[in-house]
DOFIZA-765131 format. One record per atom (N, C-alpha, C): x, y, z; residue number from 1; atom name. Coordinates in steps of 0.2 Angstrom, whole numbers, plus 5000, padded with zeros to 4 digits. Layout:
BEGIN
x;y;z;i;at
X;Y;Z;NUM;CA
...
# end
This chain:
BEGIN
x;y;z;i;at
5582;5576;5412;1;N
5584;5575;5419;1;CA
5588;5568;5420;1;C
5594;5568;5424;2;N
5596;5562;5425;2;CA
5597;5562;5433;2;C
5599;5555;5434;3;N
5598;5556;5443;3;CA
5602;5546;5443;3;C
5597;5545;5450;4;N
5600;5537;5450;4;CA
5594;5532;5448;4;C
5592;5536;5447;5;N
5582;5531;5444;5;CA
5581;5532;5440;5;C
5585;5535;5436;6;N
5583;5539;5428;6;CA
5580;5532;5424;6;C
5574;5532;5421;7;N
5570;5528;5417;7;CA
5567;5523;5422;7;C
5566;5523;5428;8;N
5565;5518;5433;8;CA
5556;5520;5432;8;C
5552;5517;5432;9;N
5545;5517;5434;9;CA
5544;5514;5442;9;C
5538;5520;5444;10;N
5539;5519;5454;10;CA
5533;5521;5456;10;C
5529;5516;5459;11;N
5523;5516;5462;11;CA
5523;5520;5468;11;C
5520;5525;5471;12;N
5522;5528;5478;12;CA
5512;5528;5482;12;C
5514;5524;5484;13;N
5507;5525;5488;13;CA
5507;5530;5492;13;C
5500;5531;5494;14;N
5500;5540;5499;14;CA
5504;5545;5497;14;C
5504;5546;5491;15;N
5510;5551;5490;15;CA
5508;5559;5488;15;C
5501;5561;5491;16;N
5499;5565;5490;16;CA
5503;5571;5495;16;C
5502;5567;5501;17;N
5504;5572;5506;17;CA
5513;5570;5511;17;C
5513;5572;5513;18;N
5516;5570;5519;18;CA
5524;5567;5517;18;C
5528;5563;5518;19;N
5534;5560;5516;19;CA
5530;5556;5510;19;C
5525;5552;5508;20;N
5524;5548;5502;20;CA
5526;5556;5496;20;C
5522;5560;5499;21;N
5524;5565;5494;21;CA
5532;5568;5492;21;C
5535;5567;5497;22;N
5543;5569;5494;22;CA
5546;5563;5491;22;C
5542;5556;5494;23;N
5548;5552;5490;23;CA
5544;5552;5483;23;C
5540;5554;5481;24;N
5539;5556;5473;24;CA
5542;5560;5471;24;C
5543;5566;5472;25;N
5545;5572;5473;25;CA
5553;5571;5473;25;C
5556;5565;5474;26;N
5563;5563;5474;26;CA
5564;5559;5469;26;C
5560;5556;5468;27;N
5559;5551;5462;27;CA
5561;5553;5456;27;C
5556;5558;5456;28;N
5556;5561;5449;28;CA
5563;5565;5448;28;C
5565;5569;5453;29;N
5573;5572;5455;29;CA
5577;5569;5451;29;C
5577;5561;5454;30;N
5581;5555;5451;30;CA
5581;5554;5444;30;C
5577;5556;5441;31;N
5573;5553;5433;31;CA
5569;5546;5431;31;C
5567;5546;5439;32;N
5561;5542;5438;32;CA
5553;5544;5436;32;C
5551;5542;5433;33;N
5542;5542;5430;33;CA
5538;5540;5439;33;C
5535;5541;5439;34;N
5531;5539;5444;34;CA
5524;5539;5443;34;C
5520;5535;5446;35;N
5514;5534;5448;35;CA
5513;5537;5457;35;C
5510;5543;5456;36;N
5508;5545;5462;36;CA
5500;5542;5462;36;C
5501;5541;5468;37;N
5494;5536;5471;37;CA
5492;5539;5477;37;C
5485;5542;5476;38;N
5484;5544;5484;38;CA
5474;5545;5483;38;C
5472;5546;5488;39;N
5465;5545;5490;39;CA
5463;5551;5493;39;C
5467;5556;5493;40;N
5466;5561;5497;40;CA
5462;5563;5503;40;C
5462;5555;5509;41;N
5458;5557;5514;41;CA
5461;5559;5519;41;C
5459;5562;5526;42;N
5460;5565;5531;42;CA
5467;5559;5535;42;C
5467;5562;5542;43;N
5472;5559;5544;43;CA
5470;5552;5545;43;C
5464;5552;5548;44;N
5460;5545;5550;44;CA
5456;5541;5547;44;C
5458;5544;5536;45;N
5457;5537;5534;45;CA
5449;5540;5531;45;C
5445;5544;5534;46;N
5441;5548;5531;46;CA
5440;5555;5526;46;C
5435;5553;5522;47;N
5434;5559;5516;47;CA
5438;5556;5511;47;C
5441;5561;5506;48;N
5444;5560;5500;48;CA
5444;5566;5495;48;C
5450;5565;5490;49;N
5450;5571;5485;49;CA
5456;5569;5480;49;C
5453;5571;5473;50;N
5461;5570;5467;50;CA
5464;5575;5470;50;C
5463;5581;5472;51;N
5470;5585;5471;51;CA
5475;5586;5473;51;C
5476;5581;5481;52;N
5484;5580;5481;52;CA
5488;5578;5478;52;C
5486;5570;5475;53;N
5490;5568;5470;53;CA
5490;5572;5461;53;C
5486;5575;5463;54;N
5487;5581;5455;54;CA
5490;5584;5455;54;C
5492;5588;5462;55;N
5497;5593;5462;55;CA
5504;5589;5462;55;C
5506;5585;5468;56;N
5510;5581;5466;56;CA
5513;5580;5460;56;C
5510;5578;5453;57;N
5509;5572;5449;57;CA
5513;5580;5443;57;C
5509;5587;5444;58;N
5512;5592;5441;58;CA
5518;5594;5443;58;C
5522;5594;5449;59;N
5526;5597;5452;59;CA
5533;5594;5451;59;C
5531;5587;5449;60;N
5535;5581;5446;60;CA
5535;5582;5438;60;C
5531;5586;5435;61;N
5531;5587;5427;61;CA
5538;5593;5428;61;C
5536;5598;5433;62;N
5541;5604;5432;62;CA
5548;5603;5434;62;C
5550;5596;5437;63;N
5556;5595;5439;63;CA
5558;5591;5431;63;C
5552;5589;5428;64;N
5558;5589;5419;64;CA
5557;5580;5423;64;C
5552;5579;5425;65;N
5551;5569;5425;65;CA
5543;5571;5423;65;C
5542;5564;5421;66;N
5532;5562;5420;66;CA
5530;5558;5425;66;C
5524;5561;5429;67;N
5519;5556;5432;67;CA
5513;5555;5430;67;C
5510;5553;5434;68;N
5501;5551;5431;68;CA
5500;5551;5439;68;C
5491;5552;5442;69;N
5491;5553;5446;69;CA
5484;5546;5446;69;C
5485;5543;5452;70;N
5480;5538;5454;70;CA
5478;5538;5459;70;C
5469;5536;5460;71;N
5465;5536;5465;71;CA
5461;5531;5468;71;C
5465;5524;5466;72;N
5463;5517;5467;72;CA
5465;5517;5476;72;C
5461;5514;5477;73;N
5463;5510;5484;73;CA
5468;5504;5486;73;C
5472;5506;5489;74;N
5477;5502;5489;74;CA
5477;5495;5491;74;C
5469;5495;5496;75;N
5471;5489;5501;75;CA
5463;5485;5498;75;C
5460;5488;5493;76;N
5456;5483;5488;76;CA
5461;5479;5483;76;C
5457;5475;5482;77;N
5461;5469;5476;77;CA
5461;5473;5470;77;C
5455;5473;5468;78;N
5455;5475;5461;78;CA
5457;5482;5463;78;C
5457;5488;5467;79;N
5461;5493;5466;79;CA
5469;5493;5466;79;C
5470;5487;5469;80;N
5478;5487;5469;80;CA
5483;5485;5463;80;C
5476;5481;5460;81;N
5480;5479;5453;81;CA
5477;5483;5448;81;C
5471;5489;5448;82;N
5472;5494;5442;82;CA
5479;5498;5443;82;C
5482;5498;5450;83;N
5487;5504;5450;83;CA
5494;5501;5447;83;C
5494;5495;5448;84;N
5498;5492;5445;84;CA
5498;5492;5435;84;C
5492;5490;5435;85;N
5491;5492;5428;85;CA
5493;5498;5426;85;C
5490;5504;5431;86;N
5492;5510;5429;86;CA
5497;5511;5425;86;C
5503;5508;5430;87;N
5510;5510;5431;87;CA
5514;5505;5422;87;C
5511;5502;5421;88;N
5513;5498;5414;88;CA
5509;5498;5409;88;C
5504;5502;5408;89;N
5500;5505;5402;89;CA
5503;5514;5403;89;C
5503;5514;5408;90;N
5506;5522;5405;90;CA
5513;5524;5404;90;C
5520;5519;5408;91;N
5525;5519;5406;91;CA
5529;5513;5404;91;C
5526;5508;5404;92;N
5527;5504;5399;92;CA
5533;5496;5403;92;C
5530;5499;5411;93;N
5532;5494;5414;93;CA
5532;5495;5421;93;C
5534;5491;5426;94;N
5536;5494;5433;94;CA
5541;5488;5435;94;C
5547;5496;5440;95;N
5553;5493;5444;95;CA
5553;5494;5451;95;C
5548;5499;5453;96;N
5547;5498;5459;96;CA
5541;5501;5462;96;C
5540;5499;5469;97;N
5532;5498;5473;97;CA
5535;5502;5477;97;C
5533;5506;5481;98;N
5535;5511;5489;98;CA
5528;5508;5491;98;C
5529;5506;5494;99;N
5521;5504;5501;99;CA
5522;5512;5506;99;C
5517;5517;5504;100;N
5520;5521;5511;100;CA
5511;5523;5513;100;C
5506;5522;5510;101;N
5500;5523;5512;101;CA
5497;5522;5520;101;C
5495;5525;5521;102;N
5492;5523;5530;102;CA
5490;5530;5534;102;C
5484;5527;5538;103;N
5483;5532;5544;103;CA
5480;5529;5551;103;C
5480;5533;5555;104;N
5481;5532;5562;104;CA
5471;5532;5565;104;C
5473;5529;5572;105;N
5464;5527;5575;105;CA
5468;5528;5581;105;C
5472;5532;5584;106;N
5477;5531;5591;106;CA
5471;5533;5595;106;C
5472;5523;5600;107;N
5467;5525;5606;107;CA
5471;5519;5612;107;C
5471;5519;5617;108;N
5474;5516;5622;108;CA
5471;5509;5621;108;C
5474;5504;5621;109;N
5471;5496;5618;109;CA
5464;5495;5624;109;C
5463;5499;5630;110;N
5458;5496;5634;110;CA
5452;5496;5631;110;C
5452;5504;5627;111;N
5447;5508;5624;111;CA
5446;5508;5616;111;C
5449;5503;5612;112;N
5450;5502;5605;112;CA
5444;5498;5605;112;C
5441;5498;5598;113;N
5434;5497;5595;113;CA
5439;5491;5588;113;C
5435;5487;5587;114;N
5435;5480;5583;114;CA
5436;5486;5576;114;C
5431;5490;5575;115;N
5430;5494;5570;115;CA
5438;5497;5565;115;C
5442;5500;5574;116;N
5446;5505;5575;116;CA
5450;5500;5571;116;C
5451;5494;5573;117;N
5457;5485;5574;117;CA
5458;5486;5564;117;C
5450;5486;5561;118;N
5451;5481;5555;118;CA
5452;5489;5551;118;C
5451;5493;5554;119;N
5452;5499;5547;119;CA
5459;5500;5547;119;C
5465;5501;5551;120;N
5470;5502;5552;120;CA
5474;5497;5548;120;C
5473;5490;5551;121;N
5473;5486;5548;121;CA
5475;5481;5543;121;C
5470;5485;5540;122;N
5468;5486;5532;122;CA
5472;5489;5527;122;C
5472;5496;5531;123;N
5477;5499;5527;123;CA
5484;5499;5525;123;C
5486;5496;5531;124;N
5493;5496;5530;124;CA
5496;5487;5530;124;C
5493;5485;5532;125;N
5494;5476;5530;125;CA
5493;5472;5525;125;C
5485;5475;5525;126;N
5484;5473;5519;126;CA
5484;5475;5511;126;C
5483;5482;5513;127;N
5489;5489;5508;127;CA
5494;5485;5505;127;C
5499;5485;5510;128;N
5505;5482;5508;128;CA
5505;5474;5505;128;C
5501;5471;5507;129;N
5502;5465;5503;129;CA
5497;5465;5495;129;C
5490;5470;5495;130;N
5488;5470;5488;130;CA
5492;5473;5481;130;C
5496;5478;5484;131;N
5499;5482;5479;131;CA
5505;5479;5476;131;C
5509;5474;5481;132;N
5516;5471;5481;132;CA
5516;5466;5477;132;C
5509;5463;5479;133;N
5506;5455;5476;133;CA
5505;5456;5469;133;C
5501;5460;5467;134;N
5503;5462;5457;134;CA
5507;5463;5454;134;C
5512;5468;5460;135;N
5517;5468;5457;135;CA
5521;5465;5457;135;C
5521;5459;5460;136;N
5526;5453;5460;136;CA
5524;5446;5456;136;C
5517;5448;5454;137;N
5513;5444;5449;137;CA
5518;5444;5441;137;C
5519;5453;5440;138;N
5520;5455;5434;138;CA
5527;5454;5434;138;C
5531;5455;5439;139;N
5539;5455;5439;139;CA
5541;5446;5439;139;C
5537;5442;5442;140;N
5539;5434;5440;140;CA
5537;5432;5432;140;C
5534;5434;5430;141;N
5530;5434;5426;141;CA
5536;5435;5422;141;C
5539;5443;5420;142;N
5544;5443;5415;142;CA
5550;5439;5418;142;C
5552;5438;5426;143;N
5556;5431;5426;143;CA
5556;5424;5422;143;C
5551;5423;5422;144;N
5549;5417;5420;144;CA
5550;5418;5412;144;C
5548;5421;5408;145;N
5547;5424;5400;145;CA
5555;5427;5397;145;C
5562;5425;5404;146;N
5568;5427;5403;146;CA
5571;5433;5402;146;C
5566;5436;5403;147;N
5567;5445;5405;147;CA
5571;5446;5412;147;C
5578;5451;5411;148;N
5581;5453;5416;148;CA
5575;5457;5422;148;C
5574;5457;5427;149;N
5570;5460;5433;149;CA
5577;5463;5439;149;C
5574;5471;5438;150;N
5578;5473;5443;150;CA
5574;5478;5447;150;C
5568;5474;5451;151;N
5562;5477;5456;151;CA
5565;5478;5461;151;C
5561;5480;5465;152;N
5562;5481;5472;152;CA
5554;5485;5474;152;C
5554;5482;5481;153;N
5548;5485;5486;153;CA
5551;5487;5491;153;C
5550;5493;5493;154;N
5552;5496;5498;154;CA
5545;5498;5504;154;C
5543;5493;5507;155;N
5539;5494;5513;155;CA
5540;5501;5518;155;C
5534;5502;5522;156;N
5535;5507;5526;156;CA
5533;5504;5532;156;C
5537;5503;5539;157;N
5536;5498;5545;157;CA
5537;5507;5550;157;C
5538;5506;5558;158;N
5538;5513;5560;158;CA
5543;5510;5566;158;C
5544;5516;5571;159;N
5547;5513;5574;159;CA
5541;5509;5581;159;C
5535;5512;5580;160;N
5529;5509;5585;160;CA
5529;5503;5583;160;C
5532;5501;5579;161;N
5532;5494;5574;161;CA
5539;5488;5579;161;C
5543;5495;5578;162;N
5547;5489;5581;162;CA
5549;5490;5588;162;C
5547;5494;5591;163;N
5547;5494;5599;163;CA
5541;5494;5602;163;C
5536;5496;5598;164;N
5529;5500;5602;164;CA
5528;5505;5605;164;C
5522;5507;5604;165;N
5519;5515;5604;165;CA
5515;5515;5609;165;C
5514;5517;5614;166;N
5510;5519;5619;166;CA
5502;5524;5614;166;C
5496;5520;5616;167;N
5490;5523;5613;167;CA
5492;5523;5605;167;C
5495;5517;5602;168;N
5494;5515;5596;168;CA
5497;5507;5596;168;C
5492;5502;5598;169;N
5492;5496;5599;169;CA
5490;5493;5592;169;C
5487;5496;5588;170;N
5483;5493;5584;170;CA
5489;5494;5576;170;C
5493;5503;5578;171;N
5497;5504;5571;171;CA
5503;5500;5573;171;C
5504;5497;5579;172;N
5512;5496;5581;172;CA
5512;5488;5578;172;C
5504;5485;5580;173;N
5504;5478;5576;173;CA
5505;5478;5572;173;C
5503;5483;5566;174;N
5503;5483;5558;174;CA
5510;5484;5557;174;C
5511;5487;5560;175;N
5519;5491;5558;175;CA
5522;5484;5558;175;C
5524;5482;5564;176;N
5528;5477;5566;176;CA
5528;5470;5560;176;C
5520;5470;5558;177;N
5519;5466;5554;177;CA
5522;5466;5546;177;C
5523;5473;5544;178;N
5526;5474;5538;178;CA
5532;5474;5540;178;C
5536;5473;5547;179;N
5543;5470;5545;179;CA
5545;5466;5544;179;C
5540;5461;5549;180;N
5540;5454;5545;180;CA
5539;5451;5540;180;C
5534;5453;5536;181;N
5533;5454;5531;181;CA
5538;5454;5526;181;C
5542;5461;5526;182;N
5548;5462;5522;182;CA
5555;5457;5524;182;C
5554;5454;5530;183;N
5559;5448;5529;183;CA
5555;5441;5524;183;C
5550;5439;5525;184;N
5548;5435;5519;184;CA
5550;5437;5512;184;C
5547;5442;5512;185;N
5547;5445;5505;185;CA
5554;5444;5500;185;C
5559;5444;5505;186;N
5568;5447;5505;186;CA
5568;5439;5502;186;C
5566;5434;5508;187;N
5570;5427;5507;187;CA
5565;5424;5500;187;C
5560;5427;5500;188;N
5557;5422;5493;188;CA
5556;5425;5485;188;C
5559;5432;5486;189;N
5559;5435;5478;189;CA
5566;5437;5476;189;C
5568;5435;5480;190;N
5576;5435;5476;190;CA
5576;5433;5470;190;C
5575;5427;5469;191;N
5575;5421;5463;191;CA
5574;5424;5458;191;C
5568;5430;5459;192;N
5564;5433;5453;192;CA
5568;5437;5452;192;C
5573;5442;5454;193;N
5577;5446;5453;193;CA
5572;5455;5456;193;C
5570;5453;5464;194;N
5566;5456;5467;194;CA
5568;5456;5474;194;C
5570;5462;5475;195;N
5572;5463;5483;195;CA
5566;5467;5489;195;C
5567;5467;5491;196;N
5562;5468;5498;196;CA
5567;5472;5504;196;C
5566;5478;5506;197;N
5568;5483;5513;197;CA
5563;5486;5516;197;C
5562;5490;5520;198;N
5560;5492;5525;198;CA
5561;5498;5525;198;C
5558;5503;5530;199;N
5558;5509;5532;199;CA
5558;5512;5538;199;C
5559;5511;5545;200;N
5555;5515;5550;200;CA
5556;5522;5552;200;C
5555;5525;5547;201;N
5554;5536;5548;201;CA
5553;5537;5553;201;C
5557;5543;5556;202;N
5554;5548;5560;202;CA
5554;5555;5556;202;C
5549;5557;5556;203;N
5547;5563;5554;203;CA
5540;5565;5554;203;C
5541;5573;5552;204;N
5535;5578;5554;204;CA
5531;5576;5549;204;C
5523;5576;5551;205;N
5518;5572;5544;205;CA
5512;5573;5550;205;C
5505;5573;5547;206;N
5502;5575;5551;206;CA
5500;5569;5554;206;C
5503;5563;5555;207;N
5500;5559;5559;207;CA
5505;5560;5565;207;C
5510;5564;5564;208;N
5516;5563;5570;208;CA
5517;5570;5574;208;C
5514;5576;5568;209;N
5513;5582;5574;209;CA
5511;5582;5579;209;C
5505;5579;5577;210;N
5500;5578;5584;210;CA
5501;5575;5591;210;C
5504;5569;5588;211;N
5504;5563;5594;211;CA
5511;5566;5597;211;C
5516;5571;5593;212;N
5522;5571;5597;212;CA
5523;5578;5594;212;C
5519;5581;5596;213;N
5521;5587;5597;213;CA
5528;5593;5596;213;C
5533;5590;5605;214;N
5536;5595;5605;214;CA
5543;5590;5602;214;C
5542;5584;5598;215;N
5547;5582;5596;215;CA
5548;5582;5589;215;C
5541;5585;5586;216;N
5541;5588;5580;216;CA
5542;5594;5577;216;C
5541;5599;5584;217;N
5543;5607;5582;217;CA
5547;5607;5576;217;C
5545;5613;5573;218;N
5552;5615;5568;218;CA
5556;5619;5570;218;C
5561;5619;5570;219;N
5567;5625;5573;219;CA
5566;5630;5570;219;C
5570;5633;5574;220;N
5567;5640;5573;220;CA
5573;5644;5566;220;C
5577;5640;5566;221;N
5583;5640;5562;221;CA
5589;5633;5561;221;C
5592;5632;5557;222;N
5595;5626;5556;222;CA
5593;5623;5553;222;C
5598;5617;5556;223;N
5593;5609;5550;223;CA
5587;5608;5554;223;C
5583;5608;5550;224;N
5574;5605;5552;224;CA
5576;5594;5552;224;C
5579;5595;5558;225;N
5579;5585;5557;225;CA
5573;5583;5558;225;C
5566;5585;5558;226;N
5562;5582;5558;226;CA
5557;5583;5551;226;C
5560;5587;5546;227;N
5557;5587;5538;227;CA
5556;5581;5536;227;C
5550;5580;5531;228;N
5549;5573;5531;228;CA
5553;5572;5524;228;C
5556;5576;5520;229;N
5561;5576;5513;229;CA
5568;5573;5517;229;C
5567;5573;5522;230;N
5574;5570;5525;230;CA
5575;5561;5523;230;C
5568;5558;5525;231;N
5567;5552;5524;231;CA
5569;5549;5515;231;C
5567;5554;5511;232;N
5567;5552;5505;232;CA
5575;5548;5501;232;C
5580;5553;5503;233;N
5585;5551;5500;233;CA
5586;5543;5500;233;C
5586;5541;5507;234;N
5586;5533;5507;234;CA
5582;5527;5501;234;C
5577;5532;5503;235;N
5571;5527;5499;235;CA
5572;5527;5490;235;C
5574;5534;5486;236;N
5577;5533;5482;236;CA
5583;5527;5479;236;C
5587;5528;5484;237;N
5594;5523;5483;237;CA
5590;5517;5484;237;C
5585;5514;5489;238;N
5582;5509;5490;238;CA
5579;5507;5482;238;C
5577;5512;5480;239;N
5573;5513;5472;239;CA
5578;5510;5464;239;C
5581;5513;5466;240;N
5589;5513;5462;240;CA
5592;5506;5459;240;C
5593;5505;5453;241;N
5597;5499;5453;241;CA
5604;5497;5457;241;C
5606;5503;5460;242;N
5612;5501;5465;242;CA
5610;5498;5472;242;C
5607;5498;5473;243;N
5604;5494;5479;243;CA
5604;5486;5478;243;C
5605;5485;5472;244;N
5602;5477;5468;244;CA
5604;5470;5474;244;C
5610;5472;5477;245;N
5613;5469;5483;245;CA
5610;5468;5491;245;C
5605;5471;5491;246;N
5603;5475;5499;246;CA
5595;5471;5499;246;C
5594;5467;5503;247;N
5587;5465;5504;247;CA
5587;5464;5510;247;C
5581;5462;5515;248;N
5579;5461;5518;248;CA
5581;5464;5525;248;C
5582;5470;5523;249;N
5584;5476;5529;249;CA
5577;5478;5531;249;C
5579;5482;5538;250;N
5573;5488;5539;250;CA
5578;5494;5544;250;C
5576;5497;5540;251;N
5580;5505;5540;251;CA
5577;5510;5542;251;C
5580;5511;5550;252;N
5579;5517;5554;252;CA
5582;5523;5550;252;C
5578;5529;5550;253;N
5581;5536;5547;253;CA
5575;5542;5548;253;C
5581;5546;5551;254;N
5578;5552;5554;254;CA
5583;5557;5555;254;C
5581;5564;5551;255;N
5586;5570;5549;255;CA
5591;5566;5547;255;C
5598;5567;5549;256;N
5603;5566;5546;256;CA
5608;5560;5546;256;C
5602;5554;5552;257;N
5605;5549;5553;257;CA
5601;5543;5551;257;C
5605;5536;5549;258;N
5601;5534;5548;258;CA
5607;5523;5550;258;C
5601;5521;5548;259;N
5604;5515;5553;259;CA
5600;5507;5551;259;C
5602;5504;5551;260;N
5599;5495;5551;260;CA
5594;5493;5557;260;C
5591;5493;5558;261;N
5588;5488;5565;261;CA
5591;5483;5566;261;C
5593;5480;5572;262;N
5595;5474;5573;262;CA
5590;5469;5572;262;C
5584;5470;5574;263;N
5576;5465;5573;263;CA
5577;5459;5580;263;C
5573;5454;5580;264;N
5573;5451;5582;264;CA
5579;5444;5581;264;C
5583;5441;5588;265;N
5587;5437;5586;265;CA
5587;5431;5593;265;C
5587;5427;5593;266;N
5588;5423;5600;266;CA
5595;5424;5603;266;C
5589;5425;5610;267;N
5595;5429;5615;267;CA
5598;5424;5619;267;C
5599;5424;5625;268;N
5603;5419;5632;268;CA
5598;5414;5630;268;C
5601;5408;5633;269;N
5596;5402;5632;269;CA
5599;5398;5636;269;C
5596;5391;5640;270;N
5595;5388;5643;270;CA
5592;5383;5645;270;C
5596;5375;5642;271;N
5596;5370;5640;271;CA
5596;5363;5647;271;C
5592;5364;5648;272;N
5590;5357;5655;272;CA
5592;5350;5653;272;C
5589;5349;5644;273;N
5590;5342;5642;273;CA
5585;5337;5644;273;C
5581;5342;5648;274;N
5574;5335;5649;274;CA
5568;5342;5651;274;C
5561;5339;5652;275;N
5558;5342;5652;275;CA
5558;5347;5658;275;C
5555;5352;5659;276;N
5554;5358;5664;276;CA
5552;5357;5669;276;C
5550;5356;5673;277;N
5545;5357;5680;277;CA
5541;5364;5679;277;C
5535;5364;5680;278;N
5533;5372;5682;278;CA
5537;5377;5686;278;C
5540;5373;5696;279;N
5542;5374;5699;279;CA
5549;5377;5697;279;C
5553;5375;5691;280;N
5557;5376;5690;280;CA
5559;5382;5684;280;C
5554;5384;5682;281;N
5554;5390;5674;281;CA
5558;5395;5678;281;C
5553;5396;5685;282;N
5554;5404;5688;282;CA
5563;5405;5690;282;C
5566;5403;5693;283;N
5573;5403;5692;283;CA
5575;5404;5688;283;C
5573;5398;5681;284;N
5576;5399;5674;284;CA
5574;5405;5669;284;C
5570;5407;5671;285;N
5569;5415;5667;285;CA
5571;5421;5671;285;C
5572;5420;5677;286;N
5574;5424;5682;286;CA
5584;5426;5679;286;C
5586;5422;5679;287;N
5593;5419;5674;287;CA
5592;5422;5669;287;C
5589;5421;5664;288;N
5588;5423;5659;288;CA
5589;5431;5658;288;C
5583;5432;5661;289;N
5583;5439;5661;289;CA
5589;5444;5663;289;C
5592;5442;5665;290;N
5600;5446;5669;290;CA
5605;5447;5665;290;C
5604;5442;5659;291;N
5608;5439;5652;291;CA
5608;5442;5646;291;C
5600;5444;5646;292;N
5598;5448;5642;292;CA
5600;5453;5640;292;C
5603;5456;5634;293;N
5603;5464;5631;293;CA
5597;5468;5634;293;C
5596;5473;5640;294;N
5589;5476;5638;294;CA
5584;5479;5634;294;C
5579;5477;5635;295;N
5574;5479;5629;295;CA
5575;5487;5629;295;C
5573;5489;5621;296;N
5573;5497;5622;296;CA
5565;5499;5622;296;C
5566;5507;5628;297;N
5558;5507;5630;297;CA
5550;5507;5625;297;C
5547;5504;5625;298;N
5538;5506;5622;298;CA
5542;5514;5622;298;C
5540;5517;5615;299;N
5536;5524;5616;299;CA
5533;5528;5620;299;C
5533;5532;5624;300;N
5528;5535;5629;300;CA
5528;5533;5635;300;C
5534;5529;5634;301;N
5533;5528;5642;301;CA
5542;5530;5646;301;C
# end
C-alpha cells in the first residue's frame, strides 16, 4: 500500500470509535502503521473494553497497513509513556501523535460538580500533554543524537474551544486550553524538527449527536457533511511529511470545508499616556467596543 504516510508511525488516541477511528482508518489508507489506542469506555468517560480498538487495529490489517491495538490511559503518566513505547518497540519508531481522546460531563456551569471539572479535565488537557510529552522526550532525543526528526502533533481543540458552548463550560475550557497549547508547542519544537496543529471538527460522533441533534441528522441522500471520515483527510496531510512547513495553526473542518481560525489578536486600542481614572475606563471601553470586529456568538445561544 502506498499513500502520503507510507512508512510513517502514528499514535491515534481514542481511536476506537467515532472520528479517532477514521483517522486510523485513513492512516493506514495512507501506508501508515498505526497505534490505535482506545479504552473503550462510554461517552462519559465510564466502563471500558479492548474491542473497539481490536476491531479497528484489524480493519487496518485488511486495507494492506499493520496496527497494534493499545489500552493504556492517556492522561496517566506512565500510561502515556507505555503507549509511546508501544509505538517504537512495535514499529520501530514514532512520527506522529494525534491527541483526539475525550469525553463530555455537559452541564450548565451553575450546576457543575468539582468531580465533573477534574474528569474532563483530565482527559483532554492532561491527555494531551502526557502522550505529547514522551513523544517529545523521544523525538529531541534523536534531535540531539543527530538524527533527521520529521514529527508532528496533531491536537484536537473544538469549536466550544474557541467560541464556547452553552451547558459545556468545563469541555470549552479544555478545548480552548489545547489551543493554546498548540501555539506553545508550535514556537518551542521547531528546533527539534517537530511541528504542532490543531483541529476544531464539526461532526457526527456520539458526543455531538446528542447535544445537537438536528444539526447532526444524516441526509436522507447526498453528501453526509456531518460524517466523521470527512475530518480525517486533513489530519492525515497534518500527518504527512508534506506539511513539514505548517505549525502552529488550528484548523476548522467540517464536510467539505475547511479553514484557519483566526485566534486571538489585539484588537482597537487606546493610549492616554498616563494613568486611568476609574471615572474614566467607562467611556474608554464604551469606544472600544464600537471598534471592535464583533465577537462570534457562544454556541446555543
Amino acid at each position: 500500500m502506498s499513500g502520503i504516510c507510507e512508512g510513517r508511525v502514528v499514535i491515534v488516541t481514542g481511536a476506537g470509535r467515532g472520528i479517532g477511528r477514521e483517522h486510523a482508518l485513513e492512516f493506514g489508507r495512507q501506508g501508515a502503521k498505526v497505534v490505535v489506542n482506545d479504552l473503550g469506555v462510554e461517552i462519559d468517560g465510564q466502563g471500558g473494553s479492548e474491542g473497539p480498538a481490536a476491531e479497528v487495529v484489524e480493519e487496518i490489517k485488511k486495507l494492506g497497513s499493520d496496527a497494534v491495538a493499545n489500552g493504556d490511559d492517556i492522561a496517566d503518566w506512565d500510561g502515556a509513556g507505555r503507549l509511546v513505547k508501544t509505538a517504537i518497540d512495535s514499529f520501530g519508531g514514532l512520527d506522529v501523535v494525534v491527541n483526539n481522546a475525550g469525553f463530555l460531563r455537559d452541564r450548565m456551569f451553575a450546576g457543575g460538580s468539582v468531580e465533573e471539572w477534574d474528569a474532563v479535565i483530565r482527559v483532554h488537557l492532561r491527555g494531551h500533554f502526557c502522550t505529547s510529552r514522551h513523544a517529545c522526550a523521544y523525538w529531541r532525543g534523536q534531535s540531539k543524537a543527530g538524527e533527521e526528526v520529521n514529527a508532528r502533533i496533531i491536537n484536537t481543540s473544538s469549536g466550544a474551544g474557541l467560541q464556547g458552548s452553552v451547558a459545556q463550560s468545563t469541555y470549552s475550557a479544555a478545548k480552548g486550553g489545547i489551543a493554546a497549547l498548540t501555539l506553545v508547542q508550535a514556537a518551542e519544537l521547531g528546533r527539534y524538527g517537530i511541528t504542532a496543529n490543531a483541529i476544531a471538527p464539526s461532526a457526527r460522533t456520539r458526543m455531538t449527536e446528542e447535544a445537537f441533534a438536528e444539526m447532526m441528522a444524516k441526509p436522507e441522500s447526498g453528501f453526509d457533511e456531518m460524517a466523521a471520515e470527512n475530518i480525517s483527510p486533513l489530519v492525515a496531510w497534518l500527518g504527512s511529511a508534506e506539511s513539514r512547513d505548517v505549525s502552529g495553526c488550528v484548523f476548522e473542518v467540517a464536510g467539505g470545508k475547511l479553514s484557519i481560525a483566526d485566534g486571538w489578536r489585539q484588537g482597537p486600542e487606546i493610549d492616554k499616556g498616563a494613568r486611568w481614572d476609574p471615572a474614566e475606563i467607562g467611556p474608554a471601553v464604551s469606544e472600544l467596543l464600537e471598534k471592535r470586529v464583533p465577537p462570534q456568538k457562544v454556541y446555543g445561544t
